[in-house]
N, C-alpha and C positions, 0 to 999 in steps of 0.2 A: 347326245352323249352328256352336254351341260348338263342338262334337267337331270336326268338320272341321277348322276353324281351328287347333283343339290340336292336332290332329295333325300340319299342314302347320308348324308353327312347330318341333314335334317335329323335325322333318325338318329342318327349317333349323337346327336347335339342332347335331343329331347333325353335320353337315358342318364348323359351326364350332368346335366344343368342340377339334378339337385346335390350334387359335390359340391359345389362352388358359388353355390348360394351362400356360404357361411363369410366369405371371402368380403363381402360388399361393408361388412363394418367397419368402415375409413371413413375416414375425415374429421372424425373427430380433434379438438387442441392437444398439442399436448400442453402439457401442464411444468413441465421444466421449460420446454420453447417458450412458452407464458413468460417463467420471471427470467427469463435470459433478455427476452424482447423487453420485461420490465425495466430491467436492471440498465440496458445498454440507453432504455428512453431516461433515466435517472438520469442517468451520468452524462446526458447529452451527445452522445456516439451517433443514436438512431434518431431518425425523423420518426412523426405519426406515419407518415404516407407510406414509409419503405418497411415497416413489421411485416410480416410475415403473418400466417393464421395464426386465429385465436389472439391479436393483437389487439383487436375491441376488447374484450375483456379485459385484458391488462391495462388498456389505458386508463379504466376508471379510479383503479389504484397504483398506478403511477406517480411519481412526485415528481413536479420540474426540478432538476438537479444541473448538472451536467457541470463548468467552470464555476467553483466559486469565487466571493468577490473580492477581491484582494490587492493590496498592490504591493505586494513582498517578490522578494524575486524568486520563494518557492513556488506561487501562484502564479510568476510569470513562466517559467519554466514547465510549470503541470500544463499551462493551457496550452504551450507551443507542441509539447510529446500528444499531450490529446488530442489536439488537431490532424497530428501526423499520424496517428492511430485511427481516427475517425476517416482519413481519408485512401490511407488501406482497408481498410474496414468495406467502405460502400464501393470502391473499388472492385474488391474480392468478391462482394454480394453482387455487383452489376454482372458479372463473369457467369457466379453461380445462378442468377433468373435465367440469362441469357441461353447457358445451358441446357437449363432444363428447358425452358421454352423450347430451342429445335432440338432434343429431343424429343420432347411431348409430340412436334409437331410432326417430324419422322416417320412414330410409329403409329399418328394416327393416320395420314395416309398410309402404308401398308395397310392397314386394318379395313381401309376405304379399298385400295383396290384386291385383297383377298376378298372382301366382302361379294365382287362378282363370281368368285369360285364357291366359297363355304359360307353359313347363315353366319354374319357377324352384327349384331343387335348394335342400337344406339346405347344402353343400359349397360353393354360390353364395354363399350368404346370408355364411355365415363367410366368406369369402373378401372381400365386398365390405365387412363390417365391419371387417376386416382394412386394408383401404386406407384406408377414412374416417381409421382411428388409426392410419395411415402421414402420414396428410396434417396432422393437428392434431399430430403428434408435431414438427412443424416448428417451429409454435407453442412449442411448450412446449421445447424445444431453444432458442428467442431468447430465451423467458424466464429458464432458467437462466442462460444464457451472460449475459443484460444481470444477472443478480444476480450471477454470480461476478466479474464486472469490478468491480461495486458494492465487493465485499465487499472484492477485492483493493486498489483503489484506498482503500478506507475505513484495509485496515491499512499502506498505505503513508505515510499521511498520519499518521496517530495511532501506532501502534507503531511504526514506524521510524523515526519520528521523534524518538523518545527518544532514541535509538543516535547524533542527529548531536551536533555541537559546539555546548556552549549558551553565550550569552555572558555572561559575569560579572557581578554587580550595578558600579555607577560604582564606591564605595567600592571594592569588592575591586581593580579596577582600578588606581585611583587608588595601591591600597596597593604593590601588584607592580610599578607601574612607576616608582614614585617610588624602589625598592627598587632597579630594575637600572639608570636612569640615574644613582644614585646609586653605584655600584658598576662603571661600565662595564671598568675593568681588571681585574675580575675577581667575574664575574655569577653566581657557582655558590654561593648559600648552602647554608650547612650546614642538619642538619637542625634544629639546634634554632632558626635563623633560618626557615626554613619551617613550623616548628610556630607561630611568632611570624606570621608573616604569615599562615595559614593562620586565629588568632585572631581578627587584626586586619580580615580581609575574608571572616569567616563564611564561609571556604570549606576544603576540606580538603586536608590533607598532598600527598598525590598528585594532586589538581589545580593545586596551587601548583607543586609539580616539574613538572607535565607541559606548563603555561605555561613556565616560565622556557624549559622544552628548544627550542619553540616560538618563542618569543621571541626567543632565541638565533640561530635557526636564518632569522626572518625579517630580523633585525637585519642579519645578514651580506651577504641578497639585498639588503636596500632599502636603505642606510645613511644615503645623500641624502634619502629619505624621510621618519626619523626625525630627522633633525638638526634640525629645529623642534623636535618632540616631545619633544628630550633636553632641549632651551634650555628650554623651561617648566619643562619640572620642575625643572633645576637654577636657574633664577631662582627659583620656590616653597619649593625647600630655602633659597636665599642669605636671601629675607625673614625665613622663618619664622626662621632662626637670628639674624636682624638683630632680630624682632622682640623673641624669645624670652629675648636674651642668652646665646643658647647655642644648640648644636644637641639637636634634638628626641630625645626618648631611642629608641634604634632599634638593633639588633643590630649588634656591632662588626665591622667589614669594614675592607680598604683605603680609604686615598683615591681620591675621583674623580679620574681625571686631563682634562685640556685635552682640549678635540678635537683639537687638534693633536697629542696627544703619544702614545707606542707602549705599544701593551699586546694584551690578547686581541683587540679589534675595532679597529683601527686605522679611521679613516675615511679615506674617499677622496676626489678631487677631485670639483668638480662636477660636469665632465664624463663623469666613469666614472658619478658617482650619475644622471646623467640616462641615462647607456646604459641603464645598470639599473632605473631609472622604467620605460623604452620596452620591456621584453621582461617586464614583470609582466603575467600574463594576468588579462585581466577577469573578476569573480565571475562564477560559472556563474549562467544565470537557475533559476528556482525551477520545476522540472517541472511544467507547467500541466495543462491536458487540463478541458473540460468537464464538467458534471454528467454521469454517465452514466446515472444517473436523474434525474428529474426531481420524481421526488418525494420525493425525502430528499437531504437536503441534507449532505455528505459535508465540508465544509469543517470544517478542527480547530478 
């Protein structure tokens, strides 16, 4: 009865085998797995050993990446989330081999003991394990991709963040701008006045110049705006010299003049300074976007 049967299934084999010849073109890279496997060996996530196929490739144009070198406490912070990423990361990958391995391993015994009922080829056998890790290779392509948003998202928050504009301590503040309402016909301290205020609000040379220019440059958009902001200070300078019996000792400059009166920033009328209120564009909001994992917490 076996034999029979083997035979007659023979038969039906031989009819169908040229369908499923078309089927054997696997294994090819792919080519996004490629820079995912790249990207993640970048940023120091992946080992060489643990890529996945088509990872030879990729390492020749790979760059060692991964912490950079730093010792700011944004750098300290990226390496500690990285860390904890990278070890979710091979985690998750150990689960996903692991998987596919008993599976693969599964259905190729099945395949091993149908093979005493129906003609099942060795060329089958590879072929179908061939699909299985076409199929888990999906998996493991969402896993990267959710770690390299992770990791992206991590250095947009913490390393790029150093690169924006940080805001002054109150003091330093207090110091700069008591300096250019005090000076408004002419706001351009020298350097040894910048070295003097760069003292006085612990902060440096070319951040104090790079305010004033700033400054300068918002004064002119908003002028209605600052017209409070000039009045305090200049009543804080009028006490302190009331208090003092004198003015406070401070780098020699011009006199302030009136808001009325002409010099480098003339003010304007109310109605210009309110035009000029109405076309200031609102701060941009703060680039949101959810956990994109869930298990490491990406916030600086």
């Amino acid at each position: 009865m076996k034999p029979a049967l083997f035979s007659v299934l023979c038969e039906i084999k031989e009819k169908t085998a040229l369908s499923i010849r078309g089927i054997a073109e696997e294994g090819l890279p792919d080519a996004r797995l490629m820079r995912l496997d790249n990207m993640l060996l970048a940023e120091g996530v992946s080992r060489p050993e643990k890529r996945g196929r088509g990872a030879a490739a990729a390492a020749g144009t790979a760059t060692p990446g991964g912490c950079p070198n730093g010792n700011g406490l944004e750098h300290s912070d990226y390496r500690a989330k990285l860390s904890q990423i990278r070890q979710i990361y091979h985690s998750e990958l150990e689960k996903y081999e692991q998987a596919c391995h008993e599976f693969t391993t599964h259905v190729t015994n099945l395949l091993r003991e149908q093979s005493r009922i129906r003609p099942v080829l060795p060329e089958e056998m590879e072929r179908m394990v061939g699909i299985i890790h076409s199929k888990f290779s999906a998996i493991q392509m969402q896993l990267k991709q959710s770690t390299c948003e992770a990791v992206m998202t991590l250095r947009s928050r913490l390393l790029d963040a150093r690169r924006k504009r940080r805001n002054f301590s109150k003091q330093a503040t207090e110091v700069l701008n008591e300096y250019f309402y005090s000076h408004l016909s002419n706001p351009y301290p020298s350097e040894e006045v910048k070295q003097e205020l760069a003292r006085k609000g612990g902060i440096t040379v070319s951040q104090v110049s790079n305010w004033f220019g700033n400054k300068r440059i918002r004064y002119k958009k908003n002028m209605g705006k600052f017209q409070e902001e000039a009045s305090i200070y200049t009543a804080n300078t009028v006490a302190d010299t009331t208090e003092g019996g004198g003015p406070r000792s401070q780098p020699s400059c011009p006199s302030t003049p009136s808001f009325g009166s002409s010099g480098h920033f003339p003010l304007t009328s109310a109605r210009d300074a309110l035009l000029t209120l109405q076309t200031l564009a609102s701060p941009r909001p703060t680039p949101g976007g959810g956990s994109l994992w869930s298990q490491v917490s990406l916030r600086a």
